[in-house]
C-alpha positions in Angstrom: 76.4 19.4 78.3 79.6 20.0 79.6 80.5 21.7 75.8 77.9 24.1 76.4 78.6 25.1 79.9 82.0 25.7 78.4 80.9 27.9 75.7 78.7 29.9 77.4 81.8 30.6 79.9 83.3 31.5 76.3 81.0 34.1 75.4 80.8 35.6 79.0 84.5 35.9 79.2 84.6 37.4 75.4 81.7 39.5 75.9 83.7 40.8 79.5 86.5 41.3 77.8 85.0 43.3 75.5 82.9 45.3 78.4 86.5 45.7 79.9 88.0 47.3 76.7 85.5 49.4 76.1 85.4 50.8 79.8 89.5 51.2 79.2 88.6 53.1 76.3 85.8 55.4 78.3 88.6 56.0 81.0 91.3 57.1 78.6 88.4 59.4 76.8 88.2 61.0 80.6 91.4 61.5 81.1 92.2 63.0 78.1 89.5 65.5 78.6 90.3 65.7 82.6 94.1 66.7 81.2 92.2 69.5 78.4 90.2 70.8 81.3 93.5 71.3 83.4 95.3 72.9 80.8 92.0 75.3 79.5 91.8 76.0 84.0 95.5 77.2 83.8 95.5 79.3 80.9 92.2 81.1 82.2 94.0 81.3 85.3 97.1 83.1 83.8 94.6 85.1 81.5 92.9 86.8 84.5 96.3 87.2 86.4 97.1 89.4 83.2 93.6 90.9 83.3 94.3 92.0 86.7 97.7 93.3 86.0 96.1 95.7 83.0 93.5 96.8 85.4 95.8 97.6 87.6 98.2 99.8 85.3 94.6 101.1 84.1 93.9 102.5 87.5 97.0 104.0 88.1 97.2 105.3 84.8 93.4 106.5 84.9 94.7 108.1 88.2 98.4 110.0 87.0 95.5 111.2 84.5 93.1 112.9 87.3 95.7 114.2 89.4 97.3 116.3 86.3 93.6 117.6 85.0 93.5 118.6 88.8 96.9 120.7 89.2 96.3 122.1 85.9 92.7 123.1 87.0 94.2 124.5 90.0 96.5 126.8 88.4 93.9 127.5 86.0 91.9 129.3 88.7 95.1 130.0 90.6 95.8 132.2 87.5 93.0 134.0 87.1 92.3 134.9 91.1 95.7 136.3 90.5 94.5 138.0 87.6 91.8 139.2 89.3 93.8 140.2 92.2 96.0 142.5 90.1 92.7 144.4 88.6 91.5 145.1 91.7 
């Protein structure tokens, strides 16, 4: 009896063992993906800092662009009041 006390502890132990190296396996598995998240969150992260840096130059560029369309529409009719001016 004693015999099959013993191998029952046998297979517990074996069948824990196994439990436990499967479970080491599963937390490796997460980490690994933990450490593939981090580095997927940082490059995102220095993707939209560059994002925001083009937007920026965009808007200032977009902006140099308005402001020249302007003077050049104010000469325009800066030109032709003085044109005007002189016919009169």
């Amino acid at each position: 009896m004693l015999v099959y006390a013993l191998a029952d502890v046998d297979e517990a132990l074996s069948k824990s063992e196994l439990a436990k190296a499967e479970l080491e396996m599963d937390i490796s598995k997460v980490r690994m993906e933990a450490a593939g998240l981090r580095d997927a969150l940082l490059k995102m992260q220095n993707l939209n800092e560059g994002l925001a840096q083009d937007k920026a130059d965009l808007n200032k560029l977009l902006m140099q662009v308005i402001i020249s369309q302007f003077y050049r529409f104010a000469a325009n009719v800066f030109v032709q009041q003085k044109q005007l001016l002189s016919r009169g």
